[in-house]
Backbone as numpy.savetxt, mean C-alpha at the origin, in Angstrom:
# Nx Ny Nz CAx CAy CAz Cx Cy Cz
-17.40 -43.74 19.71 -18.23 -42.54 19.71 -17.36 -41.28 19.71
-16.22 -41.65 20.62 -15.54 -40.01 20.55 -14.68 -39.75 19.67
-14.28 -40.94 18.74 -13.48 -40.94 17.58 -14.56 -40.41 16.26
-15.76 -40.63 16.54 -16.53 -40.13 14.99 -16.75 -38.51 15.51
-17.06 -38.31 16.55 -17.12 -36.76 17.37 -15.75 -36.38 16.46
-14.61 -36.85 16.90 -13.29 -35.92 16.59 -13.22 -35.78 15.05
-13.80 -37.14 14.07 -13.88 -37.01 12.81 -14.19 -36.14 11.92
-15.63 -36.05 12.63 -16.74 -34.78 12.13 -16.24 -33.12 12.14
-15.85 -33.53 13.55 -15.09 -32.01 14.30 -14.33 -31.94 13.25
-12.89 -32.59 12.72 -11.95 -32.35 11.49 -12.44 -31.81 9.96
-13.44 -32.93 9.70 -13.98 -32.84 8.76 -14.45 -31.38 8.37
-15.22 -30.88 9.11 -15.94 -29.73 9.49 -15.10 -28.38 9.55
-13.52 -28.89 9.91 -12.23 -27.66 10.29 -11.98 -27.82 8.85
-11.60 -28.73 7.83 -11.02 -28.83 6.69 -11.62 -28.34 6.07
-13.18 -28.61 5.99 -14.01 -27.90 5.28 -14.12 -26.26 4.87
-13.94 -25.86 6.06 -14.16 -24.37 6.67 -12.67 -23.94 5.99
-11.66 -24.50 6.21 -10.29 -24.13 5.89 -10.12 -23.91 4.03
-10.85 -24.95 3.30 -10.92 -24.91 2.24 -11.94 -24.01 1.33
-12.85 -23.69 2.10 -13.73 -22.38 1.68 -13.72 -21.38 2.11
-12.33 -20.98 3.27 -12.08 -19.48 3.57 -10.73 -19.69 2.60
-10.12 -20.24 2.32 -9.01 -20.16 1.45 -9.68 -20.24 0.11
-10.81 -20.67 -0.52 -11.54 -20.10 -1.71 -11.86 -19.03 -1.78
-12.78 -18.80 -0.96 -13.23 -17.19 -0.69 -12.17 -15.96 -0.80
-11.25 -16.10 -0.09 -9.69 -15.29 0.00 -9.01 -15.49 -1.56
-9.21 -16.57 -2.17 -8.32 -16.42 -3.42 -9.02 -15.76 -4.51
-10.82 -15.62 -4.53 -11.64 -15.51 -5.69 -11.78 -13.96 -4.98
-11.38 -13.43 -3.50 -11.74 -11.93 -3.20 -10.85 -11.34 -3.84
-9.04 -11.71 -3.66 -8.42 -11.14 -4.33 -8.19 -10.78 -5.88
-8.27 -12.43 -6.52 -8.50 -12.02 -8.19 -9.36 -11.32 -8.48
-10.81 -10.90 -7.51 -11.94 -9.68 -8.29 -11.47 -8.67 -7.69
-10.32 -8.71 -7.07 -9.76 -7.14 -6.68 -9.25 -7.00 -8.31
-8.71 -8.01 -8.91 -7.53 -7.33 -9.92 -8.30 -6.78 -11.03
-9.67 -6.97 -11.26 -10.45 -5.86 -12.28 -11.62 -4.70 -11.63
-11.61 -4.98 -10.48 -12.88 -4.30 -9.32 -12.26 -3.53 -8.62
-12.04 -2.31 -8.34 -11.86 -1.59 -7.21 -12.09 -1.86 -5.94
-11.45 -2.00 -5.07 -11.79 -2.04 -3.64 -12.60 -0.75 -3.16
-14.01 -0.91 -2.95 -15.01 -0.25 -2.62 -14.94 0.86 -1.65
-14.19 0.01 -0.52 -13.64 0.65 1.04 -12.88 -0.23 1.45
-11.93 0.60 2.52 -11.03 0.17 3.37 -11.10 -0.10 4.82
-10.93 -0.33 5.57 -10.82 -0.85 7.13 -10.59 1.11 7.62
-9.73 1.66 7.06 -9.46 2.53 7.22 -10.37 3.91 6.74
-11.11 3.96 5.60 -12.12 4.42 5.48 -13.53 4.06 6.39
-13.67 3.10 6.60 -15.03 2.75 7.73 -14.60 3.40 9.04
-13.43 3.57 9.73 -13.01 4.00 10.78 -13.51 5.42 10.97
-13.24 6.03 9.52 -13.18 7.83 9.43 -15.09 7.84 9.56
-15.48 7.22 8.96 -17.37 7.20 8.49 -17.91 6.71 10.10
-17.38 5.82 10.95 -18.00 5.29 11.64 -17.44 7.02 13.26
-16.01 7.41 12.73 -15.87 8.61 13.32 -16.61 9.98 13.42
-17.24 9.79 12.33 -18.01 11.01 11.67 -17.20 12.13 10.95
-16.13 11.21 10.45 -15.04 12.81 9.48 -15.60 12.10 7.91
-15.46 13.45 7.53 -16.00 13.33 5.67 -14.66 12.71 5.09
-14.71 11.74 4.15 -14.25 11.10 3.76 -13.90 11.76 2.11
-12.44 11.65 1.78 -12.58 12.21 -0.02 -12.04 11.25 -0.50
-12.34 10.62 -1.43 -11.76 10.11 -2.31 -12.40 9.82 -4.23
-11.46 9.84 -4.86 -11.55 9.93 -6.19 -10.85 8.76 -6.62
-10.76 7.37 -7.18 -10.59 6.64 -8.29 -9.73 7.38 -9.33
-8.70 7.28 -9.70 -8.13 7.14 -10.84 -7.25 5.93 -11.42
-7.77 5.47 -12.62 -6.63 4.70 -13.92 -4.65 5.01 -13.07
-4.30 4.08 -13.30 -2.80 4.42 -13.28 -2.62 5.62 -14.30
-3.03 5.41 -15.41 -2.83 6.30 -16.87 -3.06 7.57 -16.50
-3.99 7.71 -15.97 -4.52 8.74 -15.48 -3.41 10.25 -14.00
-2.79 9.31 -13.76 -1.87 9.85 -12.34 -0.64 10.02 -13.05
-0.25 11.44 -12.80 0.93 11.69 -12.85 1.87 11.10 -12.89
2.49 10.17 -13.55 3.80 8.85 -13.76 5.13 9.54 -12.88
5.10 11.05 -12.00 5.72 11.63 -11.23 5.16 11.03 -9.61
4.11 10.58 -9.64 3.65 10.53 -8.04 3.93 8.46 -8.50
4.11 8.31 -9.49 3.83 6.33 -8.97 5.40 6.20 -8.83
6.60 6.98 -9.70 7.80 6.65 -9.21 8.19 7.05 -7.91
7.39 8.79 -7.52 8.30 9.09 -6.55 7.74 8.02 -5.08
6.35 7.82 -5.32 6.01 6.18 -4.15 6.96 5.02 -4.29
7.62 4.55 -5.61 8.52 3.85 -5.61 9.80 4.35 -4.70
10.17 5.62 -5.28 11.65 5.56 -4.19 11.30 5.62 -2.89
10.05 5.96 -2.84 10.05 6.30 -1.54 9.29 5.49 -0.23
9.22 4.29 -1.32 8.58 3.34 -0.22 8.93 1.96 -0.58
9.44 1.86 -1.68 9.86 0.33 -2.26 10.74 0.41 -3.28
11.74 0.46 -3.24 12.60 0.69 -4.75 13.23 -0.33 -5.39
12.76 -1.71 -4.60 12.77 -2.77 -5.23 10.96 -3.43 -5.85
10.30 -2.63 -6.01 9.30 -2.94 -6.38 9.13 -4.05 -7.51
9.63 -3.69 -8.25 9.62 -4.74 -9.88 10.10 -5.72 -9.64
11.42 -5.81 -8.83 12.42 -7.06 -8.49 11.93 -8.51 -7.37
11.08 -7.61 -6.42 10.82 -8.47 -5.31 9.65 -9.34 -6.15
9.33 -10.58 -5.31 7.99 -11.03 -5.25 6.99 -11.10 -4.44
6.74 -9.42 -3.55 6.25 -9.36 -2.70 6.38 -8.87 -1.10
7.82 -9.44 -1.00 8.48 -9.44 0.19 10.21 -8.75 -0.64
10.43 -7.37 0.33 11.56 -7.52 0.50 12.76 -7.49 1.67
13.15 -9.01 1.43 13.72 -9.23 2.52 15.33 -8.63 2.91
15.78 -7.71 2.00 17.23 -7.10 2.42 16.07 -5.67 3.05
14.88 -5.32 2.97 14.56 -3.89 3.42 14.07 -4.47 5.10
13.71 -5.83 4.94 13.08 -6.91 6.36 14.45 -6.23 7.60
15.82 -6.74 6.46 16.59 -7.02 7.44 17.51 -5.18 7.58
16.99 -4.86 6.95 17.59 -3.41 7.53 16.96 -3.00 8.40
15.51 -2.81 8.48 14.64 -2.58 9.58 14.89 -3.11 11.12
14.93 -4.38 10.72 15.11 -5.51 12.08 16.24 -4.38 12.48
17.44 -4.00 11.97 18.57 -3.92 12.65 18.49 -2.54 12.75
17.47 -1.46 12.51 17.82 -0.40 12.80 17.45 -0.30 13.75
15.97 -0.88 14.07 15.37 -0.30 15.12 16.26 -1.45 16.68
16.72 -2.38 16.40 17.12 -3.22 17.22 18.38 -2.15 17.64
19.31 -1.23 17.38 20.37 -0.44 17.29 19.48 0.68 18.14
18.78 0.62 18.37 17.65 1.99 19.02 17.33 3.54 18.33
17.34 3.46 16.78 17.35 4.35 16.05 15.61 4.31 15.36
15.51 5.46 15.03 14.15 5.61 14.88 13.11 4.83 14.24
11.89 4.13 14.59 11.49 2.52 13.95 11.36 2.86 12.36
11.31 1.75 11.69 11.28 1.46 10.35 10.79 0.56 10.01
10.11 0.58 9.13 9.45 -0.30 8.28 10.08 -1.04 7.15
9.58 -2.43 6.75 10.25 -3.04 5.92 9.72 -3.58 4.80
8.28 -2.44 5.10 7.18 -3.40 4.21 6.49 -2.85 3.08
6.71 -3.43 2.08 6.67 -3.84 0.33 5.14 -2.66 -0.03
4.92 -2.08 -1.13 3.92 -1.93 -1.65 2.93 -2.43 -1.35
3.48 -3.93 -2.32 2.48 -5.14 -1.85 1.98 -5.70 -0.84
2.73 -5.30 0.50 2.36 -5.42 1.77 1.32 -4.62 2.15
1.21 -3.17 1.71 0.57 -2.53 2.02 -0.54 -2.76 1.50
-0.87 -2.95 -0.05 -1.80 -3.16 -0.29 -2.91 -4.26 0.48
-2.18 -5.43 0.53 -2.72 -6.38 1.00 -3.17 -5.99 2.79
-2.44 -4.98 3.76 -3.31 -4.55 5.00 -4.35 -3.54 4.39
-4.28 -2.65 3.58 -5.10 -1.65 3.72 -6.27 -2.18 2.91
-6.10 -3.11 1.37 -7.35 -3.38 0.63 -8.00 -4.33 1.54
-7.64 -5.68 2.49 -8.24 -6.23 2.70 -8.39 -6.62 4.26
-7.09 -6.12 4.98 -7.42 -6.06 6.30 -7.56 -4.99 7.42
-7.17 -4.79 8.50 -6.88 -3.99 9.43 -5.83 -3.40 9.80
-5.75 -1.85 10.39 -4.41 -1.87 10.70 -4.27 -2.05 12.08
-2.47 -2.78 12.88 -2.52 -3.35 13.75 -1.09 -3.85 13.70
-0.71 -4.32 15.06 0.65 -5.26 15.01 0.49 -6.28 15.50
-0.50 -7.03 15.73 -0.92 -8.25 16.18 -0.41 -9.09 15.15
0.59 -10.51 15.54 1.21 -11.61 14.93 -0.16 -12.11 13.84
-1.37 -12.29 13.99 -2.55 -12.82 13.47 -2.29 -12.04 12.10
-2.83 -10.64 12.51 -2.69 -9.91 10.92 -1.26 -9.92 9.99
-0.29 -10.23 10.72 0.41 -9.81 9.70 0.75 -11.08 9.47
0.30 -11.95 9.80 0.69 -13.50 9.07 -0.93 -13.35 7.89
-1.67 -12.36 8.40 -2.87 -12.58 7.34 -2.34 -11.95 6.35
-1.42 -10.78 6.36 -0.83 -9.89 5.55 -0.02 -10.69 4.49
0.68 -11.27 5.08 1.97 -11.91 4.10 1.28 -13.06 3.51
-0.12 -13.74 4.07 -1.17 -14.25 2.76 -1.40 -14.13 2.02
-2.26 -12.55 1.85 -2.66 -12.04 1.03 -1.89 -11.30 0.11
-0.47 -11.07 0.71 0.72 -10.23 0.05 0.87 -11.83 -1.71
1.01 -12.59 -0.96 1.07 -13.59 -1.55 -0.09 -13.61 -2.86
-0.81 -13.87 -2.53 -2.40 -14.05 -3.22 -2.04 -12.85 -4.14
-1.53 -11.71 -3.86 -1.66 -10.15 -4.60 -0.49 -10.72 -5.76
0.52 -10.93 -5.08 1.29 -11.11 -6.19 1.57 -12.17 -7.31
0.53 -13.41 -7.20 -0.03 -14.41 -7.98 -0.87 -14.34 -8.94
-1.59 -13.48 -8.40 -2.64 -12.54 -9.37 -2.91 -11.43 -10.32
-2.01 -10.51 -9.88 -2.34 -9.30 -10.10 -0.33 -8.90 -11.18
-1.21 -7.90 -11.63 0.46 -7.62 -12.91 0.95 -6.22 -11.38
2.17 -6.23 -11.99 3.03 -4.96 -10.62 2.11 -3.60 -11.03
1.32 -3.10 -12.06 0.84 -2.16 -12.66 -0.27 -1.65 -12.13
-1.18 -2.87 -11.70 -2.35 -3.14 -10.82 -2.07 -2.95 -8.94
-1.39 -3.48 -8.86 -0.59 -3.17 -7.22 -0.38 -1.78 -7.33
0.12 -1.20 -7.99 0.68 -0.09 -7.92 -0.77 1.29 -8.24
-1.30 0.53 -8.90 -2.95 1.14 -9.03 -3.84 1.66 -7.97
-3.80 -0.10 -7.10 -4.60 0.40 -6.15 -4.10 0.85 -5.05
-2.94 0.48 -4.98 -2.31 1.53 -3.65 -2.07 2.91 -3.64
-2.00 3.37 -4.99 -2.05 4.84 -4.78 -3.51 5.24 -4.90
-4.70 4.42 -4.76 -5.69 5.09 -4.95 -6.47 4.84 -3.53
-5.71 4.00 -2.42 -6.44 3.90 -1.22 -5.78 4.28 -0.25
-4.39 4.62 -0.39 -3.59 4.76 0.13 -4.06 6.44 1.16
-3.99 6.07 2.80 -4.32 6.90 3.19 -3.30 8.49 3.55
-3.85 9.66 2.64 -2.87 10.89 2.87 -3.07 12.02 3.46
-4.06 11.82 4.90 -3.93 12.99 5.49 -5.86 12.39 6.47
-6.19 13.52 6.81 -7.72 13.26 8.01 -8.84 12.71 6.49
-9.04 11.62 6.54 -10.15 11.43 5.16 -9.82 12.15 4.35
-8.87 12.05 3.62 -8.35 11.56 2.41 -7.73 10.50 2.10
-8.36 10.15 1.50 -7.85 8.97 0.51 -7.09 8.84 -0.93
-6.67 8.31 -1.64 -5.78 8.32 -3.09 -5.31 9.14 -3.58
-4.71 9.41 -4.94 -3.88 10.27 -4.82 -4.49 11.80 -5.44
-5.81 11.30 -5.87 -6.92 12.39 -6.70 -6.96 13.21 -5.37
-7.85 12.93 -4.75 -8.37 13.42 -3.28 -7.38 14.40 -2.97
-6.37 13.52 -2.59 -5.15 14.30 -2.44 -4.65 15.27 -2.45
-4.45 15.05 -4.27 -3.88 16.26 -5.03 -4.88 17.71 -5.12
-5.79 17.04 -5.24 -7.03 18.30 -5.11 -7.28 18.76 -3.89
-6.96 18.18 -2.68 -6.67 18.88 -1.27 -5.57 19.03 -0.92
-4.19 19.27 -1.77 -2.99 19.61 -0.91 -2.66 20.85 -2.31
-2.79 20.96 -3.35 -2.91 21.45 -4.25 -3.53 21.95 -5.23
-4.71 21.65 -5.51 -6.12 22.54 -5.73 -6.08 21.97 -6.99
-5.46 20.71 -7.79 -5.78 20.25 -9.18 -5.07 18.70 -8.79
-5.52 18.12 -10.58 -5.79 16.73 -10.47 -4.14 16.35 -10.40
-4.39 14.90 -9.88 -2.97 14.13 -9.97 -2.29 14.00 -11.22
-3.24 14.16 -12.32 -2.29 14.33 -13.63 -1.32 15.34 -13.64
-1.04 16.37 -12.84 -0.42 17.35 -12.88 0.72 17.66 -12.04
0.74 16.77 -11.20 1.69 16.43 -9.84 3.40 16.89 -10.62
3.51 18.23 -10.00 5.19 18.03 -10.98 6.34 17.09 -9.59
7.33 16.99 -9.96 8.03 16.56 -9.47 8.22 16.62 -7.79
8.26 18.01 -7.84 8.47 18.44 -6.24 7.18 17.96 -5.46
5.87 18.54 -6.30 4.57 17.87 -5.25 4.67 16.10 -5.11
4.93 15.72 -6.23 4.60 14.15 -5.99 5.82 13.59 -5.13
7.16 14.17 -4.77 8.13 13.91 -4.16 7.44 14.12 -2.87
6.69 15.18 -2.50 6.41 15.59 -1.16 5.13 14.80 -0.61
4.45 14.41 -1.97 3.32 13.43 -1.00 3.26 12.13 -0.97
4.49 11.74 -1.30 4.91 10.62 -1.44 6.02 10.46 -0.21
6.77 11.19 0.07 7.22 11.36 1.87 6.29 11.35 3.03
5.15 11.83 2.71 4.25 11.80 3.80 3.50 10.71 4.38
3.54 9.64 3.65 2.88 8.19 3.54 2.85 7.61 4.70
4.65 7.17 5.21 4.27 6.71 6.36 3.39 6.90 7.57
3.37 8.52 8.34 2.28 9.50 8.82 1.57 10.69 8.14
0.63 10.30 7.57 0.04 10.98 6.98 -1.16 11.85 7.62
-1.44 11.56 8.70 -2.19 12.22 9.67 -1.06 13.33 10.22
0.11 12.88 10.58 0.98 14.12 11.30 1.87 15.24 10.30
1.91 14.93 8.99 2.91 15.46 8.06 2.10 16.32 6.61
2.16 16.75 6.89 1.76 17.83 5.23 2.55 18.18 4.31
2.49 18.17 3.10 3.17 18.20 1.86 3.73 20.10 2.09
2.87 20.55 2.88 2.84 22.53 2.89 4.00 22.25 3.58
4.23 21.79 4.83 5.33 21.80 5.84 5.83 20.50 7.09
6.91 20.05 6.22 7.71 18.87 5.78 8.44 19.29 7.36
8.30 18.24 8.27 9.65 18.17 9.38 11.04 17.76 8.60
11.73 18.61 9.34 13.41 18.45 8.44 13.74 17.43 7.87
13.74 16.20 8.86 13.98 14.58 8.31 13.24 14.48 7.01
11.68 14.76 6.88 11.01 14.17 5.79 11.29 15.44 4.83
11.35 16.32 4.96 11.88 17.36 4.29 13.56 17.20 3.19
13.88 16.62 3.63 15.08 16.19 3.51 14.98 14.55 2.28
14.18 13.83 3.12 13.71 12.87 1.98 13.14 13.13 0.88
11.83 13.91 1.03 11.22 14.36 -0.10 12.34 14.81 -1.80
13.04 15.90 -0.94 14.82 15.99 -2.18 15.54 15.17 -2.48
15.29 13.75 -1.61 15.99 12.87 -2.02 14.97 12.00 -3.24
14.08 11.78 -2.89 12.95 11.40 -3.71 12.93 11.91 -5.12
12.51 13.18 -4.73 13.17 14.07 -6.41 13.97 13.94 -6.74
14.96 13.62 -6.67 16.08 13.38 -7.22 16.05 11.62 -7.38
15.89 10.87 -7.42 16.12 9.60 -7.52 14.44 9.19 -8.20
13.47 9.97 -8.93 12.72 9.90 -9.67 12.50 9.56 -11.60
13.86 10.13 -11.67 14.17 9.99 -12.89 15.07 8.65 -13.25
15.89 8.21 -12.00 16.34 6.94 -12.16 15.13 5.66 -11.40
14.01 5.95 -10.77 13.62 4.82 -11.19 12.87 4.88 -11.99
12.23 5.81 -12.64 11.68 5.70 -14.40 12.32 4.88 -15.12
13.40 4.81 -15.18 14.81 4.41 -16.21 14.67 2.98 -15.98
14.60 2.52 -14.21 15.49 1.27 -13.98 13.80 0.61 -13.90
12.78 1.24 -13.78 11.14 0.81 -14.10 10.88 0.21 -15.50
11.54 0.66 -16.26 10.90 1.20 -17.87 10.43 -0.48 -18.21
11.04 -1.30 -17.63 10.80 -2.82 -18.58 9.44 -3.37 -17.62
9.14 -2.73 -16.35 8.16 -3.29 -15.64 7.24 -2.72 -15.83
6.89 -1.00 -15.44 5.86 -0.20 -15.91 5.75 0.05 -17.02
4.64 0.58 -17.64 4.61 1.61 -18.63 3.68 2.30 -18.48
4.01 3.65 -17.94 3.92 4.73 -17.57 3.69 5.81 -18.52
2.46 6.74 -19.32 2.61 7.28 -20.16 3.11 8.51 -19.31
């Protein structure tokens, strides 16, 4: 009797295991032609009561100045990795282990995969859900598409969202127009985007942002075989 109990019980776990791992693989591939509707991070702002902006744009559509300067400035192994990069893993580990200011080690594709489909958080749970779905993203989806929807959910300031929103609230026109210096500067602000404004840059990020601009035109160059960027 307590062996068909434990059977059923299994049966019943495998089951469940094999149709949340369906569900998770068929959510992500209708990410790769569907927009992600909302974010974990948008319901937060709505359920806060702050107005929410955001605008949808095409990659084609965004300034090919704001998708490189997010490359230098948040993944500059973007094209190369498969998801994970583990020399940015292990610089992190060791900066902050050295007691220097924390850092992050985590991929585009990382991001995408907390912000399109989960929570934000440092709980071991999510970010083993993270590096799932990081997975799932990059099985699926072309680097063109990753790079799509993260600049379009990607959170840049109190409810705003993508890089339309954005550009039309840090600069008063569309992301097609982003010259160099703006898309350098709101592309520094990413990590805190609640504490940092593109108007007035703390020295450190101030300092990055010029580095950004400047290292924009070489990853166009060292991009050119992965993107195409009009």
């Amino acid at each position: 009797m307590r062996r068909s109990i434990l059977a059923r019980i299994s049966t019943w776990a495998i089951r469940i295991v094999i149709l949340w791992l369906a569900f998770t693989f068929l959510w992500v591939l209708a990410y790769r032609w569907i927009n992600p509707p909302v974010t974990s991070l948008m319901i937060r702002d709505w359920v806060a009561g702050q107005t929410v902006r955001r605008e949808w744009r095409s990659l084609d559509a965004l300034s090919p100045n704001l998708a490189y300067a997010a490359i230098a400035a948040e993944d500059q192994n973007f094209c190369r990795h498969t998801g994970f990069d583990f020399e940015a893993i292990s610089k992190a580990i060791e900066s902050n282990r050295s007691g220097h200011r924390l850092r992050g080690g985590s991929t585009i594709s990382q991001q995408v995969a907390k912000n399109a489909f989960l929570w934000s958080g440092r709980s071991w749970v999510r970010k083993a859900l993270e590096a799932y779905f990081t997975v799932l993203i990059e099985l699926t989806w072309p680097k063109q598409r990753v790079l799509e929807v993260y600049l379009n959910i990607a959170e840049w300031g109190i409810g705003v969202y993508g890089a339309e929103a954005a550009s039309q609230y840090y600069y008063g026109h569309s992301a097609a127009r982003l010259s160099r210096a703006q898309a350098a500067a709101m592309a520094s602000i990413l990590p805190a985007p609640l504490r940092w404004s593109p108007h007035k840059l703390p020295h450190g990020v101030a300092r990055k942002a010029r580095s950004v601009q400047r290292w924009i035109p070489f990853i166009q160059r060292e991009m050119s075989g992965c993107l195409h960027l009009s």
